[in-house]
C-alpha positions, -999 to +999 in steps of 0.1 A: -266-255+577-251-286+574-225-280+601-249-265+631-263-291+658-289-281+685-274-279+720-268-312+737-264-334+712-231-343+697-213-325+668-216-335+638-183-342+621-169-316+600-170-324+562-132-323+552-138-303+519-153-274+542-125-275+566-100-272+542-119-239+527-124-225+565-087-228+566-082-214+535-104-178+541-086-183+574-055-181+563-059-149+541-080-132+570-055-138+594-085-155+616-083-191+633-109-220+628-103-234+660-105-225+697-125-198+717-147-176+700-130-142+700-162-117+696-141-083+692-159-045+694-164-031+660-156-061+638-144-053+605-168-055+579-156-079+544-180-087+518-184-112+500-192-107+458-212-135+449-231-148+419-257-174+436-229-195+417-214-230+437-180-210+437-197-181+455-221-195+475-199-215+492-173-191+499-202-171+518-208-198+536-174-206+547-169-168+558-202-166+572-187-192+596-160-164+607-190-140+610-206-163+639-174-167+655-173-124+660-144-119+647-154-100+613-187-089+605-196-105+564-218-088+536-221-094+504-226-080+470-246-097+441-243-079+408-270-081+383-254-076+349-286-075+328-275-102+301-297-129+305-338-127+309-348-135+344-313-122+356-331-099+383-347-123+396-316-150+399-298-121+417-330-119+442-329-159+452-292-152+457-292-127+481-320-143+499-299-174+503-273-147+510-292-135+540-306-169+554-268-176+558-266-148+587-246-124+564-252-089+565-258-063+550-265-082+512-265-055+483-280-061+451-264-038+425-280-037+390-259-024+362-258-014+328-228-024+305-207+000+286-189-020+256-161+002+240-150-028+215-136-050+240-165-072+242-193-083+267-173-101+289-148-078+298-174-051+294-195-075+322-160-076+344-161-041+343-191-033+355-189-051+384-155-043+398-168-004+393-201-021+419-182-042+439-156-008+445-187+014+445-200-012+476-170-017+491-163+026+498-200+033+505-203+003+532-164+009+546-155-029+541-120-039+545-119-065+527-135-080+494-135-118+487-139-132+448-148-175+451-126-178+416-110-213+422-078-236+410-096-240+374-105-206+367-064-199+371-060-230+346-080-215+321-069-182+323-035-192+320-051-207+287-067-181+272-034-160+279-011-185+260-041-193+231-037-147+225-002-145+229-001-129+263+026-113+284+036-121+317+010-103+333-017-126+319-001-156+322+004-153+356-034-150+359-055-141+389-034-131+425-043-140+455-045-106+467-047-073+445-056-043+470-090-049+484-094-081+469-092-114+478-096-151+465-087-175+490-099-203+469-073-202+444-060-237+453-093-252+455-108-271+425-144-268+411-160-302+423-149-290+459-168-258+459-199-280+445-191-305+479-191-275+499-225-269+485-237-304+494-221-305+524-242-272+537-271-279+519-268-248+499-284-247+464-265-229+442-276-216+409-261-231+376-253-201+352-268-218+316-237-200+298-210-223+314-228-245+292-227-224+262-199-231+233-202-200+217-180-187+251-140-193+246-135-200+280-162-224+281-148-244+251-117-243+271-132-255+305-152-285+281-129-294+256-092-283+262-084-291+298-098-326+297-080-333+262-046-324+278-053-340+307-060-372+290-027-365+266-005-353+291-014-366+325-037-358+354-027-323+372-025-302+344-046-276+358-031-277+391+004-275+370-011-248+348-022-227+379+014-234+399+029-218+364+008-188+371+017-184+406+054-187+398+051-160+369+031-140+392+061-128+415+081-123+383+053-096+373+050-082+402+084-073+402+084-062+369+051-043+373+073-025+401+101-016+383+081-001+350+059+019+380+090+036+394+098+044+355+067+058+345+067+082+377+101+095+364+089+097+327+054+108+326+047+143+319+011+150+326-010+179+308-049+191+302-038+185+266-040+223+255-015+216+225-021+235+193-031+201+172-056+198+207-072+233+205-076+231+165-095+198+169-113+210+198-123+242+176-136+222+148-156+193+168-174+214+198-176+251+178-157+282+185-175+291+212-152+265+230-121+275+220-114+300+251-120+273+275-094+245+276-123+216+270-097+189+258-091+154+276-061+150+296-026+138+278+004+123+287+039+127+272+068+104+274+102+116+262+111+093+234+150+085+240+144+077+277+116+050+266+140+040+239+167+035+269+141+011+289+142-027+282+117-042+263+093-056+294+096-023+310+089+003+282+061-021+275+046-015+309+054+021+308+033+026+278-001+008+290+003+027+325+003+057+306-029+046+287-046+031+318-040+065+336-060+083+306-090+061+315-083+035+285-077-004+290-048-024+294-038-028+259-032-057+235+005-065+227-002-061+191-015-024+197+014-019+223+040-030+194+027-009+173+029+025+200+063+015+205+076+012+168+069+053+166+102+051+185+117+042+153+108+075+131+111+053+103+075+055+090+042+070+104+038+095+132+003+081+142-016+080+155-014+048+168-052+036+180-051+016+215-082+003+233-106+026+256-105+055+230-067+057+240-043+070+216-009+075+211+012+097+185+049+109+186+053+149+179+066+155+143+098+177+142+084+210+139+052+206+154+056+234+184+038+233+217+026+265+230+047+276+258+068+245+262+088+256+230+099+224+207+090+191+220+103+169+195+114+135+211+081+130+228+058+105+225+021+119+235-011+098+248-046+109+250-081+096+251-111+112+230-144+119+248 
């Protein structure tokens, strides 16, 4: 490694671009760079979910830096998503590298994508958050660490203003969500690819960065550089301090529409009479004396109605996140929340994941809860 030096002879000096990352993983660890060593029993265990990708790679090596100093022990996790020929055997090289780095254990999980309309990518992202959880519980690690940098916020901050995105989007990727961390958030591309120099790593180049066909590529190629030279250097570092800022507003609206939701949210197995009739015809009578149906999810239509807009907004895709769906498009959450107006249609109202959503006509009657008009009701087909 481009750091290490054989006892006796001097130190080499530390490459400044590698520095500033050690003190960024540092930072978010709660671990120093500098002074004694400060070997501890039982180290916790983080891992480390990497491509073989400059981002990745060097954000293993960085933390496999804390992993000689004792104070954590560092895996990592290399997901093999199946898209491109030869994919098992980039994922291979990578743990190898992985492994000549010191960390350990390195885990190759291979998975098999499930696209329910929302497309290859996010059906790719999926997948390998389910690994990199799946990893994370079976090994026990603490921690997991993502190597998405400075201009992967810029362009998702992009993407979200180019669909018409809510404030969730557009305040991109956070530094931490639960188990997850990205300590290079405020470090750009090129300095992951110095890192890589630095250490002598060699990364691998993923050909569909290079590919048009991709949105976000076309946005990494073409837009950011065109605003940059029409509005000025540090767009992307303006575009990612935009998402930071709109991140604690989110948060604290996330909060808020969480504390509704638990108030609102009336959960069932979804044993209504429109349930057990469509459960009748689709799976046979033979069904019909054992409550088959997916679970549902009622919301009482004045109290949503009662909620400002960015809350009952929020209300409505935790509902149809909890039901196993996807966070739903704006468009498909406008159109759930104008059932509130009983001026037209009583659904259903299709959202993504199989999710939908309907509001109860006036005398539809639910067996054993009497009338329960005023109710809008979620629930996701098998």
């Amino acid at each position: 490694m481009g750091q290490e030096t054989a006892p006796g002879r001097p130190r080499r000096r530390l490459d400044p671009t590698v520095g500033k990352a050690r003190a960024m993983v540092g930072n978010l660890l709660g671990l120093k760079t500098t002074g004694k060593n400060r070997v501890v029993e039982n180290p916790p265990l983080i891992l480390v979910g990497c491509s073989g990708g400059p981002d990745s790679l060097a954000l293993a090596a960085v933390c496999a830096f804390f992993a000689r100093r004792g104070e954590v022990r560092v895996g990592a996790v290399v997901v093999d998503h199946q898209m491109q020929d030869g994919s098992a055997a980039v994922a291979q090289a990578a743990a190898a590298q992985l492994r000549s780095l010191g960390l350990s254990p390195v885990v190759v999980r291979t998975v098999d994508l499930e696209d329910d309309g929302v497309g290859p990518e996010a059906a790719a992202r999926a997948a390998r958050f389910a690994a990199l959880d799946a990893t994370a519980l079976e090994l026990g690690a603490r921690n997991v660490l993502l190597g998405h940098t400075l201009d992967d916020q810029a362009e998702s901050v992009l993407l979200g203003l180019a669909r018409g995105s809510g404030t969730r989007s557009l305040a991109g990727m956070r530094e931490r969500r639960g188990i997850y961390l990205r300590p290079f958030l405020r470090l750009r591309r090129d300095e992951t690819l110095a890192i890589c120099d630095a250490l002598e790593l060699e990364p691998w180049h993923d050909p569909t960065n290079q590919d048009n066909t991709y949105l976000r590529v076309r946005v990494r190629q073409n837009v950011l550089p065109f605003l940059g030279r029409e509005l000025g250097p540090g767009i992307a570092e303006s575009l990612a301090r935009s998402a930071s800022i709109l991140g604690h507003d989110a948060d604290c609206l996330d909060q808020l529409a969480a504390a509704e939701y638990e108030k609102l949210a009336e959960r069932s197995t979804g044993n209504s009479a429109a349930n057990s009739a469509e459960n009748t015809a689709e799976n046979g009578a033979e069904t019909s004396a054992v409550n088959t149906a997916p679970p549902e999810i009622a919301l009482a239509e004045d109290a949503l109605r009662g909620l400002p807009p960015a809350l009952r907004m929020r209300v409505l895709a935790l509902a149809a996140v909890e039901l196993g769906g996807v966070q739903p498009s704006l468009e498909r959450l406008a159109s759930a929340e104008n059932l509130l107006a009983r001026t037209g249609s009583a659904g259903p109202v299709q959202l993504a994941g199989k999710v939908s959503v309907w509001r109860i006509s006036r005398n539809q009657v639910v067996p054993q809860e009497g009338r329960s008009y005023g109710k809008l009701v979620l629930r996701r087909s098998t």
